[in-house]
C-alpha positions as CSV (number, residue, x, y, z in Angstrom):
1,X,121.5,78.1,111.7
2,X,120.3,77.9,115.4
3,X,116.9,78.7,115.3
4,X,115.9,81.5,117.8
5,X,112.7,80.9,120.3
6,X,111.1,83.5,122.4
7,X,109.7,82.9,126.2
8,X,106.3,83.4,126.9
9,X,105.6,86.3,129.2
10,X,104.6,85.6,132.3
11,X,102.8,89.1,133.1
12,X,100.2,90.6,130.7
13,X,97.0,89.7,131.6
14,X,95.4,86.6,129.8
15,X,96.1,85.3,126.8
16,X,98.7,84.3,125.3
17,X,101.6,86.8,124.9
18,X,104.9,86.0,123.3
19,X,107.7,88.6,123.0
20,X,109.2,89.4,119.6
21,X,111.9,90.6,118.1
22,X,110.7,93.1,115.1
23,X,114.3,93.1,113.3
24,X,114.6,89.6,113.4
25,X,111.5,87.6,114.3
26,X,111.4,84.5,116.0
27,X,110.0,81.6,114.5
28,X,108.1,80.4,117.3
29,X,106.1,84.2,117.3
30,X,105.7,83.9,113.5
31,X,104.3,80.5,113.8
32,X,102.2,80.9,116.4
33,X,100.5,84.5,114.8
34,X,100.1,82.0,111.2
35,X,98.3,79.2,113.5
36,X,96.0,81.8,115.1
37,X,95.3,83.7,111.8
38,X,94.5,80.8,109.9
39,X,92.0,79.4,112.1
40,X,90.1,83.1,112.5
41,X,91.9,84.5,115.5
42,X,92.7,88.3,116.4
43,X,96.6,89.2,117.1
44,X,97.5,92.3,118.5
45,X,101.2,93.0,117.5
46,X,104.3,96.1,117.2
47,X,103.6,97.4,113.2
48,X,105.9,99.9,111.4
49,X,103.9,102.7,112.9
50,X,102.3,101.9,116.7
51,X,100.6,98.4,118.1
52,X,97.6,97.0,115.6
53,X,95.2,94.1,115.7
54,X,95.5,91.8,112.5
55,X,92.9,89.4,111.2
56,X,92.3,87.6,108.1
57,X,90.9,89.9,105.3
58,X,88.5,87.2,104.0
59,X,87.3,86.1,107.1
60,X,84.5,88.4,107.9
61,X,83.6,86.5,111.3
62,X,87.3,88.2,112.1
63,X,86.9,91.0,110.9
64,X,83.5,91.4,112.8
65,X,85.8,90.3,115.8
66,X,88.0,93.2,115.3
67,X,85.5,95.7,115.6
68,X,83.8,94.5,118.4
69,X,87.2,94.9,119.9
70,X,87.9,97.7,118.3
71,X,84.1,99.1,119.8
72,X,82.5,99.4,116.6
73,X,79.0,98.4,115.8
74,X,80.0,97.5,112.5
75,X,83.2,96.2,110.4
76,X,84.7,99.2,109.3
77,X,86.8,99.5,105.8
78,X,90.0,98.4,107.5
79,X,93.0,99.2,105.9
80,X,94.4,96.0,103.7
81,X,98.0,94.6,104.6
82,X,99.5,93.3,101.5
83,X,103.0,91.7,100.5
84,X,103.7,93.4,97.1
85,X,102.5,95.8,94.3
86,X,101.5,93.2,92.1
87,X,98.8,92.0,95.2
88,X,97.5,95.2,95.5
89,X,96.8,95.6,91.8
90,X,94.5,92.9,91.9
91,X,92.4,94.5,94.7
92,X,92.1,97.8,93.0
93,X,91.0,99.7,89.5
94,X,92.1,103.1,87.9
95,X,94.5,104.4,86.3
96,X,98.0,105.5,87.6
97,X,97.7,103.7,90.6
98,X,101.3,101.4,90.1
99,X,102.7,104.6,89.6
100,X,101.5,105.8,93.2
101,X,102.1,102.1,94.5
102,X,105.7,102.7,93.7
103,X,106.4,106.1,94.8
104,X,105.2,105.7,98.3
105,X,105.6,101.4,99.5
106,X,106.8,99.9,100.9
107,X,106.6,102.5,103.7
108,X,104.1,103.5,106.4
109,X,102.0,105.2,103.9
110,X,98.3,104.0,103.3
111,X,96.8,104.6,99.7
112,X,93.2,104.6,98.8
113,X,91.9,103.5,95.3
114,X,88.7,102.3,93.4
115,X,88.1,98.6,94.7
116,X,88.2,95.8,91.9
117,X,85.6,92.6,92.6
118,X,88.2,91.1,94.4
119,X,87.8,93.2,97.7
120,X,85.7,91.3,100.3
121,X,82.7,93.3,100.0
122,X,82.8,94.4,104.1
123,X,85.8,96.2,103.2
124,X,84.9,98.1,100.4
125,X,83.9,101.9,101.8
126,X,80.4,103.6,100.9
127,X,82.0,105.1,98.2
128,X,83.5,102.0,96.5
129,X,87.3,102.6,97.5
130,X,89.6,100.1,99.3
131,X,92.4,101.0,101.7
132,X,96.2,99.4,101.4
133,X,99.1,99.2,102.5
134,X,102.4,97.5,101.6
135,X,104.6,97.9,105.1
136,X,108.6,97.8,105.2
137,X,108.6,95.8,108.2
138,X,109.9,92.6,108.6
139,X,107.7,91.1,111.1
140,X,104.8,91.9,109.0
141,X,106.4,90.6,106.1
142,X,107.1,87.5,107.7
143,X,103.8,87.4,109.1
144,X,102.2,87.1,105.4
145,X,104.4,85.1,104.3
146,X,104.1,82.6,106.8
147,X,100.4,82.7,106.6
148,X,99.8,83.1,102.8
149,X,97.0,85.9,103.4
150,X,96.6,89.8,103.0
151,X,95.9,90.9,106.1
152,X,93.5,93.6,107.5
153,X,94.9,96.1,110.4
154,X,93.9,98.5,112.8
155,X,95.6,100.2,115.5
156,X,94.9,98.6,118.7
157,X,93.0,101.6,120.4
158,X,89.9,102.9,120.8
159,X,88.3,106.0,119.5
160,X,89.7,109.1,122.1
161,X,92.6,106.8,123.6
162,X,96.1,107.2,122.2
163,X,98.1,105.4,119.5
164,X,99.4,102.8,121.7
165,X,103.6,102.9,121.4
166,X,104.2,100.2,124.6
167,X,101.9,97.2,125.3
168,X,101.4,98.1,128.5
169,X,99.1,101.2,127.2
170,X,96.9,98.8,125.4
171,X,93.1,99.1,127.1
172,X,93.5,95.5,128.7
173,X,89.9,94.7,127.4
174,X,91.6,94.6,124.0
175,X,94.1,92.4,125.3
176,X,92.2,90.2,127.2
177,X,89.4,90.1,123.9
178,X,92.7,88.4,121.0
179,X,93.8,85.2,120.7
180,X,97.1,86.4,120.8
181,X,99.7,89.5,121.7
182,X,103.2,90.0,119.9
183,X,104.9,92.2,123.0
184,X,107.8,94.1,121.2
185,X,108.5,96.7,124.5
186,X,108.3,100.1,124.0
187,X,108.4,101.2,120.0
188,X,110.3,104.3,118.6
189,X,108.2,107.5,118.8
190,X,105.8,107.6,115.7
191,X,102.0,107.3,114.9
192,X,99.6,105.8,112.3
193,X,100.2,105.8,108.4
194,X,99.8,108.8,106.2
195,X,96.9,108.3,104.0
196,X,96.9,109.3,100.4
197,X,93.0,109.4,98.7
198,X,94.5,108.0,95.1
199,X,90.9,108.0,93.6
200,X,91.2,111.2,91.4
201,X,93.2,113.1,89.4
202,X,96.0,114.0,92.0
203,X,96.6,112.0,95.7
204,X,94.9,114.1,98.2
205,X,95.9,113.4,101.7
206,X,93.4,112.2,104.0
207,X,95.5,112.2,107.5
208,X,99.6,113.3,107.6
């Protein structure tokens, strides 16, 4: 099978931007998120729901990184990208929560649960809870496959600007700030995941 390469842009401010195909990513993109991942680098790319920054969930230099960009004075409990159920078992505790795993992922719905050891401890909230998500997205997918990591996410905005649908509304600090930019063009109307508190008795949503 031909193998399909993408062009680097030639507009977007600095760094390095590479266009993408979300149905059907190119390898070149893939790779070249994987290289900067795995050596502690930020990527702004086109999620499931709008345009996130992605970092390595261990590396807490990263994730420091990401909320400086993000303009945070602190990492923040960022929501956990993971490939399967069985990886997010390992991150959490309590009962009933493969049950909620499978009702609701993969999808563009976030789940909170009580945090097992195995949750770097800068991503564990105040209250002891993790945040995760299993996307249906095949970038992402091929994203964590490729790098062999969970992944922590955020949308790649500030506090008061929009959700970000089209690269071109990203604050060009942000851009400017990541080792890299996946540019997908505009993305379908939609916004952030819905997030489910999965900690009690019943789910409680936290944001619809």
């Amino acid at each position: 099978m031909m193998k399909r390469y993408s062009m680097l842009s030639s507009q977007l401010v600095a760094g390095r931007v590479l266009h993408v195909n979300t149905e059907l990513p190119e390898e070149e993109a893939v790779t070249a998120v994987s290289s900067v991942i795995e050596t502690g680098g930020t990527v702004i790319y086109p999620s499931d729901t709008v345009y996130g920054i992605i970092a390595d969930y261990r590396n807490r230099a990263a994730c420091e990184t990401v909320a400086e960009i993000k303009g945070y004075k602190a990492i923040r409990p960022f929501i956990i990208l993971i490939p399967d159920i069985a990886s997010a078992l390992t991150l959490t505790t309590g009962a009933h929560r493969g049950k909620y795993m499978q009702l609701h992922w993969p999808g563009p719905v976030t789940l909170v649960f009580k945090a097992s050891s195995a949750v770097p401890e800068w991503l564990v909230s105040s209250s002891g809870t993790v945040a995760l998500r299993q996307p249906a997205h095949r970038l992402t997918a091929a994203i964590m496959k490729a790098t062999g990591r969970f992944l922590i996410t955020t949308s790649a905005n500030r506090r008061g600007e929009p959700f970000p649908l089209d690269i071109l509304a990203i604050n060009s600090h942000m851009v400017n700030s990541v080792d890299l930019t996946l540019n997908a063009g505009q993305l379908m109307l939609r916004r952030p995941s819905r997030i489910l508190d999965c900690t009690g008795s019943m789910p409680v949503e936290v944001r619809n």
